[in-house]
MITOR-881175 format. One record per residue (C-alpha): residue number from 1; residue in three letters; x, y, z. Coordinates in Angstrom, 1 decimal. Layout:
# MITOR-881175
<seq NUM type ALA xx X yy Y zz Z>
...
***
This chain:
# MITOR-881175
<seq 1 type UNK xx 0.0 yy 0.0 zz 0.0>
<seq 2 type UNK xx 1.4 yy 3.3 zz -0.7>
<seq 3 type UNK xx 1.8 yy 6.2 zz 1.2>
<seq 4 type UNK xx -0.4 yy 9.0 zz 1.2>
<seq 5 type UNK xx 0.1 yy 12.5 zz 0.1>
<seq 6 type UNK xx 0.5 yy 15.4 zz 2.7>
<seq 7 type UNK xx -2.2 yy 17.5 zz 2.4>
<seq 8 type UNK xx -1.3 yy 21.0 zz 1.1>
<seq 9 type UNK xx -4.0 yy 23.5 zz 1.4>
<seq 10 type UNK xx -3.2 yy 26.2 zz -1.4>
<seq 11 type UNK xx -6.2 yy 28.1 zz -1.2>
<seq 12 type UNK xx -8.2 yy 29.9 zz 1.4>
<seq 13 type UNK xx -11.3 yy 31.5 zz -0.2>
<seq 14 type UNK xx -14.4 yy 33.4 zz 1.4>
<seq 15 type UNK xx -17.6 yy 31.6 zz 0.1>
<seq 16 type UNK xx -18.8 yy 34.2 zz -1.8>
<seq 17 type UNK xx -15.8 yy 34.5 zz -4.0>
<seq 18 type UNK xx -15.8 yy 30.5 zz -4.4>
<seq 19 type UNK xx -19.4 yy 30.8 zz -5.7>
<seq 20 type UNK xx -18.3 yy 33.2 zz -8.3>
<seq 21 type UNK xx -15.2 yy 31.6 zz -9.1>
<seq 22 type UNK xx -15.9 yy 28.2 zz -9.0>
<seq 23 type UNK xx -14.1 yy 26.6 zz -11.8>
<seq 24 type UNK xx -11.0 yy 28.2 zz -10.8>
<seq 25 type UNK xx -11.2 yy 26.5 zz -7.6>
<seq 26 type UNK xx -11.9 yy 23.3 zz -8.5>
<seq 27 type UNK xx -9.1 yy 23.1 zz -10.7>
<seq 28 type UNK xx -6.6 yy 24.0 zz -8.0>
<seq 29 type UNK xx -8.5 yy 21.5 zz -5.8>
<seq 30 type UNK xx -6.1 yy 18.0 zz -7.6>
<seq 31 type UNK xx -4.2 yy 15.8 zz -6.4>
<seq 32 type UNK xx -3.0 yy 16.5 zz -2.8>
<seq 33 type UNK xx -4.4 yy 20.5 zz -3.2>
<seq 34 type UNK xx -7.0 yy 21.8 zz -1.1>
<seq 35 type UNK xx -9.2 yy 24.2 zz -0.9>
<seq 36 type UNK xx -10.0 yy 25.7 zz 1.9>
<seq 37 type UNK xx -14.0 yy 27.5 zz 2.1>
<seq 38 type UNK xx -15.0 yy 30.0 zz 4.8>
<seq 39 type UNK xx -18.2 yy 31.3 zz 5.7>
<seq 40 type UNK xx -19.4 yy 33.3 zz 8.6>
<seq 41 type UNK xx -22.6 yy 31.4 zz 8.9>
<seq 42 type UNK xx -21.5 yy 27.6 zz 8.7>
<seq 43 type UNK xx -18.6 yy 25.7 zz 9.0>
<seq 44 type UNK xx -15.8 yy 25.8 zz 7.1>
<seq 45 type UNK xx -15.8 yy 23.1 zz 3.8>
<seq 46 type UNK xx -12.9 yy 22.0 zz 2.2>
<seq 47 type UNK xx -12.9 yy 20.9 zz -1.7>
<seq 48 type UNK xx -11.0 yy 18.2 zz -2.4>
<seq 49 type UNK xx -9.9 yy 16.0 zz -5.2>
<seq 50 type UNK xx -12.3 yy 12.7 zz -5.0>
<seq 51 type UNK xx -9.0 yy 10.2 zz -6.0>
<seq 52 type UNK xx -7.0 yy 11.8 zz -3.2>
<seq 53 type UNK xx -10.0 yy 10.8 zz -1.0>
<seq 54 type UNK xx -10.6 yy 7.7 zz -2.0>
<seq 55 type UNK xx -6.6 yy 7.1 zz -1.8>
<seq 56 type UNK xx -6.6 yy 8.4 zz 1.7>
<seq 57 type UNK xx -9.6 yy 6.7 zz 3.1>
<seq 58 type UNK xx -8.8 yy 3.6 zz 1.7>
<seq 59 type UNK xx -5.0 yy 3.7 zz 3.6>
<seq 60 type UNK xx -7.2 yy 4.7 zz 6.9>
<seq 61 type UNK xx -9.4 yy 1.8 zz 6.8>
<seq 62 type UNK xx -6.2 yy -0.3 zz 6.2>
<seq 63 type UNK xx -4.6 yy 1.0 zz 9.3>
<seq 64 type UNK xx -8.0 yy 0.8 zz 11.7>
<seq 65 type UNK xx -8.7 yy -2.9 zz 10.3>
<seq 66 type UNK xx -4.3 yy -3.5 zz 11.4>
<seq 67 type UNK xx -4.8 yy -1.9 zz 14.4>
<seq 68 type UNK xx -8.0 yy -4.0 zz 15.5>
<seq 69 type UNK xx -5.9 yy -6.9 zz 14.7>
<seq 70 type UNK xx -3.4 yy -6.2 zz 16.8>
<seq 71 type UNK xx -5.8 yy -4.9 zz 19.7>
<seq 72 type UNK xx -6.9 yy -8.6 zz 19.6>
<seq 73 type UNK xx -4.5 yy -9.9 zz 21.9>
<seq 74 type UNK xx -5.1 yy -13.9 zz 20.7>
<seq 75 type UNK xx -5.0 yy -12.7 zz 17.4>
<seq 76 type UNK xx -1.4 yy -10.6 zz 17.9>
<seq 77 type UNK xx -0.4 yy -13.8 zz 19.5>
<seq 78 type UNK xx -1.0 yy -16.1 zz 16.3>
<seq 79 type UNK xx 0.2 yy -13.7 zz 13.9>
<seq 80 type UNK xx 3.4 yy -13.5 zz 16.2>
<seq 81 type UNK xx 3.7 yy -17.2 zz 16.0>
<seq 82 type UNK xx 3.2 yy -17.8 zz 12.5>
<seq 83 type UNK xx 5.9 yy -15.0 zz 11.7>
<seq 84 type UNK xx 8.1 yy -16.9 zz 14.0>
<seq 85 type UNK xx 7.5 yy -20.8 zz 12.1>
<seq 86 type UNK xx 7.7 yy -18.5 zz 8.6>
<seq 87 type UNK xx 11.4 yy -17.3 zz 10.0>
<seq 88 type UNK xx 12.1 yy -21.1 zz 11.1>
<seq 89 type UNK xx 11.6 yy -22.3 zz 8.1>
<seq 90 type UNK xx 13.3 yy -19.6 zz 5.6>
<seq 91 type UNK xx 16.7 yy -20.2 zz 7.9>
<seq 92 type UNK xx 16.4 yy -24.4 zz 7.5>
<seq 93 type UNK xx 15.8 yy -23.6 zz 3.5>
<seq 94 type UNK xx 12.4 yy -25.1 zz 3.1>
<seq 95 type UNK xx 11.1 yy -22.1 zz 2.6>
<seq 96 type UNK xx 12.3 yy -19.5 zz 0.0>
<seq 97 type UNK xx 12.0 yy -16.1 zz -0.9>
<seq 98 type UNK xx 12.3 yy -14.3 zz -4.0>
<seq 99 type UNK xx 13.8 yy -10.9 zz -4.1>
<seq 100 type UNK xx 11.7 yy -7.8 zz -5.8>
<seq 101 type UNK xx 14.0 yy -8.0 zz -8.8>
<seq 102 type UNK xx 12.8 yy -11.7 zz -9.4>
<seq 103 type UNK xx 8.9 yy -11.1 zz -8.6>
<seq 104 type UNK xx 8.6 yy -8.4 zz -11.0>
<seq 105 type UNK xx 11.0 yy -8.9 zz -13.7>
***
């Protein structure tokens, strides 16, 4: 899974001039750019790009679902001792592993 972008938020706009100027701001709102909306009477919204999202969300919910693993303690436990029998057996040689250059050449 690969990293995430930082989030760089390039624009700050009242929402009055986003209104007026939307399609300027949606086009600085790619990749890892964000916009940043502010109005006196709400919140303020950010416009995003919906890859970066989607990116982003998805490497959350990978990290919550790890994390709930290892908060299982039996579960930590297992994975621990299957990592260990995987190590026993790559150092007798009845296991082996193939280096990046051999997977994807």
């Amino acid at each position: 899974m690969s990293r995430p972008k930082t989030i760089r938020i390039t624009r700050k706009v009242q929402a009055a001039d986003f209104r007026s100027r939307y399609r300027t701001y949606s086009q600085a709102a790619r990749g890892n750019r964000v916009v940043l909306i502010h109005n006196k009477r709400q919140a303020p919204k950010y416009l995003v790009d919906k890859s970066f999202l989607d990116d982003l969300a998805g490497t959350i919910e990978a990290q919550v679902e790890t994390l709930a693993l290892l908060a299982n303690p039996e579960m930590a436990q297992r994975l621990i001792a299957l990592g260990r029998t995987i190590d026993t057996a790559v150092r007798r040689g009845k296991v082996r592993l193939y280096s990046m250059d051999e997977v994807f050449s």
